[in-house]
N, CA, C and O atoms as a Tripos MOL2 file, in Angstrom:
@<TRIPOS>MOLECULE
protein
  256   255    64     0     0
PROTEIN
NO_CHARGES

@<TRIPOS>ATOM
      1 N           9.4890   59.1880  -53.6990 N.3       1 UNK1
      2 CA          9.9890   58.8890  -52.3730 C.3       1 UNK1
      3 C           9.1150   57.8120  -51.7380 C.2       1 UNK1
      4 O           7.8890   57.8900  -51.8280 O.2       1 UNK1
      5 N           9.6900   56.8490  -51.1230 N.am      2 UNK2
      6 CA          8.9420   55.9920  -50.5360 C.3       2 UNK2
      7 C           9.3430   55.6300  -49.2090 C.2       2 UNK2
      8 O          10.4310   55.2970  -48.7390 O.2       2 UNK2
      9 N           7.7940   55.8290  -48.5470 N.am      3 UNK3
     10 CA          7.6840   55.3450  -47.3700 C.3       3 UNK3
     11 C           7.9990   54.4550  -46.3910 C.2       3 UNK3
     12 O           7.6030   53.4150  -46.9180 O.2       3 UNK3
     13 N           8.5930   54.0290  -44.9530 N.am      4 UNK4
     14 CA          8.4850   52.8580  -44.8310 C.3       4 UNK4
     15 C           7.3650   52.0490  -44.4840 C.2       4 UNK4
     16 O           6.3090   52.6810  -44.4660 O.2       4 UNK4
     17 N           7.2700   50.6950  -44.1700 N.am      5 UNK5
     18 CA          5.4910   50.7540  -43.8570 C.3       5 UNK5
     19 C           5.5210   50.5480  -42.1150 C.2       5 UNK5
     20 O           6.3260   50.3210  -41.2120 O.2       5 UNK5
     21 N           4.3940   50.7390  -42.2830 N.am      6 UNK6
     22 CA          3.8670   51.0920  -40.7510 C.3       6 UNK6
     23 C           2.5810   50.2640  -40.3020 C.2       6 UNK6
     24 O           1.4320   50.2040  -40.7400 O.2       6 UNK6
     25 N           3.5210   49.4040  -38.8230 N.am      7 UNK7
     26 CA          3.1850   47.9210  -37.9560 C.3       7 UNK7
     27 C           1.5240   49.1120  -37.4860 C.2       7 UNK7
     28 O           1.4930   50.2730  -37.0790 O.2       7 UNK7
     29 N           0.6410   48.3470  -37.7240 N.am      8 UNK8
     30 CA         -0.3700   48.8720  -36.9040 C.3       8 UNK8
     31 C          -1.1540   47.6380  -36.1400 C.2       8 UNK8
     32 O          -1.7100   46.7730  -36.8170 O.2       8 UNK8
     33 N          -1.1750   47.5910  -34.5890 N.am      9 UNK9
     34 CA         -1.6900   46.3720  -34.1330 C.3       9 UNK9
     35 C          -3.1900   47.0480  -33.5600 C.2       9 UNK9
     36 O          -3.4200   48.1180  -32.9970 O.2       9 UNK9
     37 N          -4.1300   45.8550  -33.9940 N.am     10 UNK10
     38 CA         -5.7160   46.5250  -33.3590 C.3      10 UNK10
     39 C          -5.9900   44.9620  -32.9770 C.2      10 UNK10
     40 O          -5.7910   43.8630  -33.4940 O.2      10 UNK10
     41 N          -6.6720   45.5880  -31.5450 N.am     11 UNK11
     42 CA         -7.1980   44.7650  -30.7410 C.3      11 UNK11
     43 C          -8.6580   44.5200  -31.0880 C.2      11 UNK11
     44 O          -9.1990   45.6240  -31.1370 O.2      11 UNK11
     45 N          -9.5870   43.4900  -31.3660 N.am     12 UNK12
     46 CA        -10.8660   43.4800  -31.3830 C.3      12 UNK12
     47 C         -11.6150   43.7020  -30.4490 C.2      12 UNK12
     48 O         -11.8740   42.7640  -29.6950 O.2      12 UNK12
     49 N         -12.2510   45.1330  -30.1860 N.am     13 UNK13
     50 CA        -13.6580   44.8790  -29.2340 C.3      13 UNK13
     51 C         -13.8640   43.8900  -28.7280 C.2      13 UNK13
     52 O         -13.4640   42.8490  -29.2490 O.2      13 UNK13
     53 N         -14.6930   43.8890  -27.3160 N.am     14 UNK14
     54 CA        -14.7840   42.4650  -26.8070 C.3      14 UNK14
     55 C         -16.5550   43.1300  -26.6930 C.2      14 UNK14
     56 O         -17.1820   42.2200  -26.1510 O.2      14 UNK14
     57 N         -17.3630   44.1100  -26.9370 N.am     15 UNK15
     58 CA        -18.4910   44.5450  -26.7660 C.3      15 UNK15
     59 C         -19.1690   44.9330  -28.1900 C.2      15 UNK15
     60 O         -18.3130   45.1710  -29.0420 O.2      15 UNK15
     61 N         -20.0260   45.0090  -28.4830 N.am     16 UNK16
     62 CA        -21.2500   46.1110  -29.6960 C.3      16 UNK16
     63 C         -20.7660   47.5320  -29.5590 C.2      16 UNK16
     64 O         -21.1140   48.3470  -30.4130 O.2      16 UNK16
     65 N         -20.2250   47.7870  -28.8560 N.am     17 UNK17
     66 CA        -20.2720   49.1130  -28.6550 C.3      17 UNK17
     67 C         -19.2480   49.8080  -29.2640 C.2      17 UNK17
     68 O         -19.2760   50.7690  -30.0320 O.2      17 UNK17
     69 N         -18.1120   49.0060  -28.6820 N.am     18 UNK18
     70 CA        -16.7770   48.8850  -29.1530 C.3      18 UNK18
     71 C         -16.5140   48.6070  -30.7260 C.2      18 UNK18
     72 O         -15.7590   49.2650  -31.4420 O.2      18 UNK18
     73 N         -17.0870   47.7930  -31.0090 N.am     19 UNK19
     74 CA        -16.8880   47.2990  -32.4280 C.3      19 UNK19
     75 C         -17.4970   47.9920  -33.4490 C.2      19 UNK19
     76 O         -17.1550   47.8200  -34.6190 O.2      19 UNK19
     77 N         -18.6160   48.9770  -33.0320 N.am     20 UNK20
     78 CA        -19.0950   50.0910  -33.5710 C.3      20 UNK20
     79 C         -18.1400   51.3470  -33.7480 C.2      20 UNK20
     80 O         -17.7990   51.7390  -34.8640 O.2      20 UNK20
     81 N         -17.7620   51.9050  -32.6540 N.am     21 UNK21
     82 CA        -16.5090   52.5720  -32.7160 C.3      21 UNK21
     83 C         -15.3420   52.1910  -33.5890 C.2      21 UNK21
     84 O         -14.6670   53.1400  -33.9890 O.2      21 UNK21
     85 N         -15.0490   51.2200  -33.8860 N.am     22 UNK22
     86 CA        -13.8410   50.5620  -34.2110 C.3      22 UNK22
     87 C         -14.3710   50.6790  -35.7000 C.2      22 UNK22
     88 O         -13.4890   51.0280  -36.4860 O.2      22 UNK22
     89 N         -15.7790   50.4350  -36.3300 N.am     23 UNK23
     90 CA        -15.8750   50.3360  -37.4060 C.3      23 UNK23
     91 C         -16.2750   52.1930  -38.2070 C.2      23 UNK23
     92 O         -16.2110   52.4420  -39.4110 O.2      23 UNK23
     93 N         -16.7350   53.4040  -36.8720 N.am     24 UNK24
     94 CA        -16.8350   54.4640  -37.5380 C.3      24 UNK24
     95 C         -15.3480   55.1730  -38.0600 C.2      24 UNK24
     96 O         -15.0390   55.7540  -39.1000 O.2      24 UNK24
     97 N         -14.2230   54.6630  -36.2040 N.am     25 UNK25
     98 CA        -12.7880   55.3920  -37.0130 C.3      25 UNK25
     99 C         -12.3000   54.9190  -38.1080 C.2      25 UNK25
    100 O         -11.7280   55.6250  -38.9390 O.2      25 UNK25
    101 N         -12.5310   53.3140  -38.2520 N.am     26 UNK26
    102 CA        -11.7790   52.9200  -39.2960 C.3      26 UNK26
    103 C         -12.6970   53.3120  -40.7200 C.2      26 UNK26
    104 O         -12.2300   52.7740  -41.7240 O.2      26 UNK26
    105 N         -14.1680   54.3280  -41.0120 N.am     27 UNK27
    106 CA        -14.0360   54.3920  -42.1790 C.3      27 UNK27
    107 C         -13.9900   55.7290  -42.0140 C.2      27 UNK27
    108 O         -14.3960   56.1580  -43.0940 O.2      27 UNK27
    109 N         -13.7220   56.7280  -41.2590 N.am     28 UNK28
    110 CA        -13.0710   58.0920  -41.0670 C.3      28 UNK28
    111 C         -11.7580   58.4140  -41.7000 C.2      28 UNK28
    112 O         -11.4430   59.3040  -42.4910 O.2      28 UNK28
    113 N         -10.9680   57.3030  -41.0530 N.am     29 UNK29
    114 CA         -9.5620   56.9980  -41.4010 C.3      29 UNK29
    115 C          -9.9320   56.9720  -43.2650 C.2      29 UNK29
    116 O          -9.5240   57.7030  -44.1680 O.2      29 UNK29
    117 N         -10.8780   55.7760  -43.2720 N.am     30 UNK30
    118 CA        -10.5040   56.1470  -44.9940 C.3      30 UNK30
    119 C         -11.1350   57.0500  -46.0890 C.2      30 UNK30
    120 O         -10.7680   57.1900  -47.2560 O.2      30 UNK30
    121 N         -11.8510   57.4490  -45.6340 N.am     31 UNK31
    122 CA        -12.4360   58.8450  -46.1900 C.3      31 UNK31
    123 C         -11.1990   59.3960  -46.1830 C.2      31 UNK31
    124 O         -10.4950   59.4760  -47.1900 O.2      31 UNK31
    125 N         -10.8120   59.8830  -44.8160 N.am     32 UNK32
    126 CA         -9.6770   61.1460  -44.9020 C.3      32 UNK32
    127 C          -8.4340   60.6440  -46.2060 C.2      32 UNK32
    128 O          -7.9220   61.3920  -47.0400 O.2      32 UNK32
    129 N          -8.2300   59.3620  -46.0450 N.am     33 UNK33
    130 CA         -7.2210   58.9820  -46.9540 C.3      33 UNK33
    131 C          -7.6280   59.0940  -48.8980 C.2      33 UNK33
    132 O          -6.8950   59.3040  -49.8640 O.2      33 UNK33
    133 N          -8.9700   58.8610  -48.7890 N.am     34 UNK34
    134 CA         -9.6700   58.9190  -50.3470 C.3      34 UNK34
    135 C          -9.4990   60.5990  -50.5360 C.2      34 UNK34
    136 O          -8.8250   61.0240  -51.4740 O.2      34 UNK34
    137 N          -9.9640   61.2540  -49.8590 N.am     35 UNK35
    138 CA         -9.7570   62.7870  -49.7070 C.3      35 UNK35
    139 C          -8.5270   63.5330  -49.6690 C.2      35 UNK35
    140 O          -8.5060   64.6510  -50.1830 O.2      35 UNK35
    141 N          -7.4870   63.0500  -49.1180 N.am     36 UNK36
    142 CA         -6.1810   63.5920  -49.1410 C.3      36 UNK36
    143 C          -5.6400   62.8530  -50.7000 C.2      36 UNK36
    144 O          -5.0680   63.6060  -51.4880 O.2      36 UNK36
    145 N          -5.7800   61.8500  -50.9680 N.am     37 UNK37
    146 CA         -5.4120   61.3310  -52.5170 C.3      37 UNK37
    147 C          -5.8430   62.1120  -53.4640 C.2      37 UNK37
    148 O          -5.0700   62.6010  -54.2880 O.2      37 UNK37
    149 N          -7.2100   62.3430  -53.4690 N.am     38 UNK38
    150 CA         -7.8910   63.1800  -54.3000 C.3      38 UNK38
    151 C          -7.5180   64.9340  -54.5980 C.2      38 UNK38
    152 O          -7.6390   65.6880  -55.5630 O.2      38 UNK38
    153 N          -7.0630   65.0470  -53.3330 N.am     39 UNK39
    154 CA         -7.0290   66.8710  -53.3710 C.3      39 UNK39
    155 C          -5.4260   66.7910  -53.9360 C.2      39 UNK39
    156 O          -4.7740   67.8170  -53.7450 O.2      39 UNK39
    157 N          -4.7800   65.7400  -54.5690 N.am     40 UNK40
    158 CA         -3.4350   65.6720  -54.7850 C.3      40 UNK40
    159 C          -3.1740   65.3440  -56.3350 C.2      40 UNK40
    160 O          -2.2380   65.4200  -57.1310 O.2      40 UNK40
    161 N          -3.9160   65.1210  -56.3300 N.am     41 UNK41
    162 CA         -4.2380   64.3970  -58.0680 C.3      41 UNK41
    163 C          -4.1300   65.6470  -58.6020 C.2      41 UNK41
    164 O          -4.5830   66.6870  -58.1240 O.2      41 UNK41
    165 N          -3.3660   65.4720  -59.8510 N.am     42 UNK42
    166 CA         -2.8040   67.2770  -60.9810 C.3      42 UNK42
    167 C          -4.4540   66.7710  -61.8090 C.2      42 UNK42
    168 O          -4.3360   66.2160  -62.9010 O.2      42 UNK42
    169 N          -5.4510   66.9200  -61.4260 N.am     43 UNK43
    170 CA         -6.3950   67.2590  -62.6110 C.3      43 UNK43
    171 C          -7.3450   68.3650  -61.6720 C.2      43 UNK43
    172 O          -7.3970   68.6940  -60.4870 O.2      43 UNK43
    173 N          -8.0560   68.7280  -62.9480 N.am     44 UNK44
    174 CA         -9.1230   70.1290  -62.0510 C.3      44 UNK44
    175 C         -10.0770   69.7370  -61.1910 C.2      44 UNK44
    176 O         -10.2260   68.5270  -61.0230 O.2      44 UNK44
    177 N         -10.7260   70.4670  -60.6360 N.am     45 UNK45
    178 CA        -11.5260   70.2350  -59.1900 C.3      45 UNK45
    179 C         -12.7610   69.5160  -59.6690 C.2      45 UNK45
    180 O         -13.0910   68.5400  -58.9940 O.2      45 UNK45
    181 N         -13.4950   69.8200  -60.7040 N.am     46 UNK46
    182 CA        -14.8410   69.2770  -61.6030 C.3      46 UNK46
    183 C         -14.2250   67.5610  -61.4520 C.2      46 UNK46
    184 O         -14.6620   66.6800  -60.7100 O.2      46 UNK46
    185 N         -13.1170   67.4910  -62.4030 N.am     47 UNK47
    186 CA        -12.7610   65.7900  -62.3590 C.3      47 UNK47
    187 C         -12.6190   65.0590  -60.8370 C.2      47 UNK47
    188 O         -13.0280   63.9030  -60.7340 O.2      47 UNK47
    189 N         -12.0580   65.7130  -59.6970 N.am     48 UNK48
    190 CA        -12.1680   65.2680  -58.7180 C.3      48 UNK48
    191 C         -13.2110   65.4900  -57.7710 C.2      48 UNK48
    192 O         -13.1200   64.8670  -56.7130 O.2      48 UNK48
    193 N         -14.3920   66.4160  -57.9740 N.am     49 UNK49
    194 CA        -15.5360   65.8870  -57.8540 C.3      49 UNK49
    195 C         -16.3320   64.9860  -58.4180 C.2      49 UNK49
    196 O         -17.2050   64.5180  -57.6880 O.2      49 UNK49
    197 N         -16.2730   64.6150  -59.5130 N.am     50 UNK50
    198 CA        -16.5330   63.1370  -60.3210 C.3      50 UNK50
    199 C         -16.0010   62.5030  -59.8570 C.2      50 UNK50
    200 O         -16.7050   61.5000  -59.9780 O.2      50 UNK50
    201 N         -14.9000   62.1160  -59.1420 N.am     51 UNK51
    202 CA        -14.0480   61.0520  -59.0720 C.3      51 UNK51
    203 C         -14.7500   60.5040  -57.6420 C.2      51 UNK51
    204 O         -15.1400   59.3520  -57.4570 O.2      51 UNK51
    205 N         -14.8090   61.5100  -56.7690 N.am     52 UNK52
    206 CA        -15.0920   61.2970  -55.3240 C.3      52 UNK52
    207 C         -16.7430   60.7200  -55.2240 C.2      52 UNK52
    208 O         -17.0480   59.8100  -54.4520 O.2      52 UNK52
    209 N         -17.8000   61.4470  -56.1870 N.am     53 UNK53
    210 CA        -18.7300   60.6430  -56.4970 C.3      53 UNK53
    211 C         -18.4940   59.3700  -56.7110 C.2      53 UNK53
    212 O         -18.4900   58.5200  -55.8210 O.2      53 UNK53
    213 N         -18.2960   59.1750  -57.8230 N.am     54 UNK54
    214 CA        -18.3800   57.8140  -58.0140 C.3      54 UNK54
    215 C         -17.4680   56.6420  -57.2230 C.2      54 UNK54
    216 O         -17.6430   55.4260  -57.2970 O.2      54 UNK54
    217 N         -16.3160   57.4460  -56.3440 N.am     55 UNK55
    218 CA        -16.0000   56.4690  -55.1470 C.3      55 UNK55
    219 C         -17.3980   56.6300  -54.1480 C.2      55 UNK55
    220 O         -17.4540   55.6240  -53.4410 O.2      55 UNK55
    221 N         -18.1980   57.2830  -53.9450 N.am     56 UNK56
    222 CA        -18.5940   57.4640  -52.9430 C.3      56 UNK56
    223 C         -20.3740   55.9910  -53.5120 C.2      56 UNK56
    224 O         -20.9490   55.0370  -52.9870 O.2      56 UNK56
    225 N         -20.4360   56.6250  -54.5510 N.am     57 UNK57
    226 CA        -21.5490   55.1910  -55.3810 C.3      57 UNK57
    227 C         -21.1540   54.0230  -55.3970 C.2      57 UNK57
    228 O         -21.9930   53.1230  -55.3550 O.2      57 UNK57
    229 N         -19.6010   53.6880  -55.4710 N.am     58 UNK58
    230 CA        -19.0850   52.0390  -55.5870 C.3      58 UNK58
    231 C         -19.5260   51.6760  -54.2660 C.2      58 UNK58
    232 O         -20.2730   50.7370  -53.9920 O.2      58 UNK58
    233 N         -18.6590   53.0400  -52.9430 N.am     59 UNK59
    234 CA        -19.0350   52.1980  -51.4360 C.3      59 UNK59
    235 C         -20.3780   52.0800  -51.4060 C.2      59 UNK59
    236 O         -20.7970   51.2550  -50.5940 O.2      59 UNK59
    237 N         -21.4340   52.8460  -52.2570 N.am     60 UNK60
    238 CA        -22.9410   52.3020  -51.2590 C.3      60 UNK60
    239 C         -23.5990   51.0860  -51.9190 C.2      60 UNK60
    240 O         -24.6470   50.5480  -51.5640 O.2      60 UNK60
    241 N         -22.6870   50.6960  -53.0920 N.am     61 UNK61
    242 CA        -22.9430   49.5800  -53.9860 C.3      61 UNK61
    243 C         -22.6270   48.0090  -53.1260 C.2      61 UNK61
    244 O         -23.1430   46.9610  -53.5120 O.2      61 UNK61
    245 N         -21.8090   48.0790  -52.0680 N.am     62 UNK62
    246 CA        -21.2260   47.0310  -51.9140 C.3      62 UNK62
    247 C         -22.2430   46.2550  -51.0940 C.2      62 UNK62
    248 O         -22.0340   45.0610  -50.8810 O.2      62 UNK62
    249 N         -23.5040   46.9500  -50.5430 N.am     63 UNK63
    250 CA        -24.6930   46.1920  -49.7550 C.3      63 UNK63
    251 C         -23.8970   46.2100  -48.2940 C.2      63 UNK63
    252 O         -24.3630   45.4230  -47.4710 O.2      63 UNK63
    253 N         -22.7990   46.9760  -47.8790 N.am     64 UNK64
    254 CA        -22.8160   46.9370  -46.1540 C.3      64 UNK64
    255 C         -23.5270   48.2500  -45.9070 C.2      64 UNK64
    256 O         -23.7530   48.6220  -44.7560 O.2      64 UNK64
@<TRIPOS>BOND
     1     1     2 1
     2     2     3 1
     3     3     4 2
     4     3     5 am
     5     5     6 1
     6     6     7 1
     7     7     8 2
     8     7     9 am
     9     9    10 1
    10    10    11 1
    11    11    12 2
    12    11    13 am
    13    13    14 1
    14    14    15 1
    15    15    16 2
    16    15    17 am
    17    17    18 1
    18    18    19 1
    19    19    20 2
    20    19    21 am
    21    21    22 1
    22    22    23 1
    23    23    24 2
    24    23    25 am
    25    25    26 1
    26    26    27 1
    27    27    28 2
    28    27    29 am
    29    29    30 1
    30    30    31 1
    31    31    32 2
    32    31    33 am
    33    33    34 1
    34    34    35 1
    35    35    36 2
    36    35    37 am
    37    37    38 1
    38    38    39 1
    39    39    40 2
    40    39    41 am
    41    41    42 1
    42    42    43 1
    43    43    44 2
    44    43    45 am
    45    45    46 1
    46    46    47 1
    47    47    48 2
    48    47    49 am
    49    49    50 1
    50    50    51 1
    51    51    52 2
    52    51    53 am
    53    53    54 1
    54    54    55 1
    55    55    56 2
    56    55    57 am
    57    57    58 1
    58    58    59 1
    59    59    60 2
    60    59    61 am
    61    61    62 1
    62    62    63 1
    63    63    64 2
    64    63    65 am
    65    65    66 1
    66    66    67 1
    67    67    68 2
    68    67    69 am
    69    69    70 1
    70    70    71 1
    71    71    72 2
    72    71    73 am
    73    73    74 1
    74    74    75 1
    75    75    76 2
    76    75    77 am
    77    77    78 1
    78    78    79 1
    79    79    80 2
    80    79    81 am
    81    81    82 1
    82    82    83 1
    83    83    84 2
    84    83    85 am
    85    85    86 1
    86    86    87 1
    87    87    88 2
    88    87    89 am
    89    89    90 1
    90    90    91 1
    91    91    92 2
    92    91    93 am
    93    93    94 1
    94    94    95 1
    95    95    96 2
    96    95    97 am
    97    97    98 1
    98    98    99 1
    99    99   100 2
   100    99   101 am
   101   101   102 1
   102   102   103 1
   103   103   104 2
   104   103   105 am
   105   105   106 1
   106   106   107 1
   107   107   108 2
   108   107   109 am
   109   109   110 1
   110   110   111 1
   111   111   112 2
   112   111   113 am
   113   113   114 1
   114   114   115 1
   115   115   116 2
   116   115   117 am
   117   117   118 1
   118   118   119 1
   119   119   120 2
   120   119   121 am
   121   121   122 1
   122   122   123 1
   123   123   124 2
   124   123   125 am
   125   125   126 1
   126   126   127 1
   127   127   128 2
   128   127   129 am
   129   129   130 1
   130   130   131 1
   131   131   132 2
   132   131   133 am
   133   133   134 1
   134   134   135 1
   135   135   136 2
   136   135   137 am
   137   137   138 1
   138   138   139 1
   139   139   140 2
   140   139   141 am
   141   141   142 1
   142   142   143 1
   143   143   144 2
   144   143   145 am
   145   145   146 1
   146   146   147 1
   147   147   148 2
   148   147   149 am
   149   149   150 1
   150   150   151 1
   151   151   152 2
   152   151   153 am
   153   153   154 1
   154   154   155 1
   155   155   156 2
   156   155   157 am
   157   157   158 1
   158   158   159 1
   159   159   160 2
   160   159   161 am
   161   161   162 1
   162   162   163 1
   163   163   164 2
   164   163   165 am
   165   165   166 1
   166   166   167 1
   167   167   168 2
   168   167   169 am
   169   169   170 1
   170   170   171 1
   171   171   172 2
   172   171   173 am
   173   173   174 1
   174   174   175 1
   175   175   176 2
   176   175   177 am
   177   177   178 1
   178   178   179 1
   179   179   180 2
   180   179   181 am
   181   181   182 1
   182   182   183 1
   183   183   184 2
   184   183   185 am
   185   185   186 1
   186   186   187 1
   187   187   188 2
   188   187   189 am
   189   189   190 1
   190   190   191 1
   191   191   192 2
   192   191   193 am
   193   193   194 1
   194   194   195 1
   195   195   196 2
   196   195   197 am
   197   197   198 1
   198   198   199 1
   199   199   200 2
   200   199   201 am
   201   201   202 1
   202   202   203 1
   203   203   204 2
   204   203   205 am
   205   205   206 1
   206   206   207 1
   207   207   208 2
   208   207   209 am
   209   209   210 1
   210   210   211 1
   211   211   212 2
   212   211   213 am
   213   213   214 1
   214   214   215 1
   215   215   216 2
   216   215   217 am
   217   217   218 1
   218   218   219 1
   219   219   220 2
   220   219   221 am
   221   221   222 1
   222   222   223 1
   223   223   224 2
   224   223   225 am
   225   225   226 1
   226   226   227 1
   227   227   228 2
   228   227   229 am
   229   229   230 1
   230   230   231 1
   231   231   232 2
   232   231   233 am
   233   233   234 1
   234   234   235 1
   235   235   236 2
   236   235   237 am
   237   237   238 1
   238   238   239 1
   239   239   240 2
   240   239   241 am
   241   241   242 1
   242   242   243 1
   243   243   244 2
   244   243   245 am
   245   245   246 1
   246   246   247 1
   247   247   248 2
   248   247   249 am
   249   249   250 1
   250   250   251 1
   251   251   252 2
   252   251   253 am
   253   253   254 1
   254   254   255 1
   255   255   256 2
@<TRIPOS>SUBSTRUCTURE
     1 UNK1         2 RESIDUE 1 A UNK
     2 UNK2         6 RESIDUE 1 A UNK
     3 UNK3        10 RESIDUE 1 A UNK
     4 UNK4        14 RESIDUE 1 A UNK
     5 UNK5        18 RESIDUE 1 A UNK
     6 UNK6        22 RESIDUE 1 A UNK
     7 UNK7        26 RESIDUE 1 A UNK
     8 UNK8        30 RESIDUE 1 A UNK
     9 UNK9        34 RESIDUE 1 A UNK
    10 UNK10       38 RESIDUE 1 A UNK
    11 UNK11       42 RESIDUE 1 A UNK
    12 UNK12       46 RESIDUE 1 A UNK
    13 UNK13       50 RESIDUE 1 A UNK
    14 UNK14       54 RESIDUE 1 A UNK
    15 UNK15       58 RESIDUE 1 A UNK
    16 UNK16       62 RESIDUE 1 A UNK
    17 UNK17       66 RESIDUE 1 A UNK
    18 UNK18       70 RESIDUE 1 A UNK
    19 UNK19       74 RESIDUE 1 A UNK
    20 UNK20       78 RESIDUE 1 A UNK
    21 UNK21       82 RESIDUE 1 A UNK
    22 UNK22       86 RESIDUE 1 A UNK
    23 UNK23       90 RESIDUE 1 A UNK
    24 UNK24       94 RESIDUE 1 A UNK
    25 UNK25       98 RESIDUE 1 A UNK
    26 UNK26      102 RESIDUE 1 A UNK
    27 UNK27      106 RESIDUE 1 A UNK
    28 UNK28      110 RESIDUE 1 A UNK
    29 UNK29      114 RESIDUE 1 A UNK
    30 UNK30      118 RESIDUE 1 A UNK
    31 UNK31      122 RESIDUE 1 A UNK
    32 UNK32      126 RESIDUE 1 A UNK
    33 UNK33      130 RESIDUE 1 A UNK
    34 UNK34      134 RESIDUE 1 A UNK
    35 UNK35      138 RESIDUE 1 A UNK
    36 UNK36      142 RESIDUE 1 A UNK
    37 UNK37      146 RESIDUE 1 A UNK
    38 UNK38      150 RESIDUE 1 A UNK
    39 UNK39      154 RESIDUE 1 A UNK
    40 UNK40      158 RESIDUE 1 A UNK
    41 UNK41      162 RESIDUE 1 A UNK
    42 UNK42      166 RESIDUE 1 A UNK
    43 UNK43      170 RESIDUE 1 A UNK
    44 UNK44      174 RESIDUE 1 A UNK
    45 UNK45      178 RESIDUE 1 A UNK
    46 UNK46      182 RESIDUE 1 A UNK
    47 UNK47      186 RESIDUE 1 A UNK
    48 UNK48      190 RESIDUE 1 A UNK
    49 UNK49      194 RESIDUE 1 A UNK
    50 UNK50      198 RESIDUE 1 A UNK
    51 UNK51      202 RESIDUE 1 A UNK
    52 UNK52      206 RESIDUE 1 A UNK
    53 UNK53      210 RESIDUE 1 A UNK
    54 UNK54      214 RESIDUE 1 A UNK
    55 UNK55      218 RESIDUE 1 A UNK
    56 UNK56      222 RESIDUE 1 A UNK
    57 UNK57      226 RESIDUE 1 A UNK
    58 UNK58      230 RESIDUE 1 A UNK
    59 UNK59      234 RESIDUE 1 A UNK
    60 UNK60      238 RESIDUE 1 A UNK
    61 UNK61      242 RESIDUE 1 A UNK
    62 UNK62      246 RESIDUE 1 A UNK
    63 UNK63      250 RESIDUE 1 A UNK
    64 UNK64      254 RESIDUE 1 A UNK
């Protein structure tokens, strides 16, 4: 089944403060999304704790 896609408009912060915020929801948002993929996947819980590791080693690889 497929989705339709979905218009999302974001305004840029005009402050530090703001743009901090803007950068914790948006990697909340994708955790929750790596996490809901993962708990969906037909393999056993061991492989998707491996899996989520080593997503979780690529992000601290990238130097942000």
């Amino acid at each position: 089944m497929r989705r339709a896609p979905v218009t999302l408009a974001v305004y840029m912060p005009r402050t530090e403060e703001g743009l901090t915020q803007l950068r914790e929801r948006a990697a909340m948002l994708h955790s929750d999304f790596v996490i809901s993929y993962l708990r969906r996947l037909p393999c056993p819980t061991g492989q998707k704790l491996l899996l989520l590791k080593k997503v979780i080693e690529a992000a601290g690889s990238t130097g942000e």
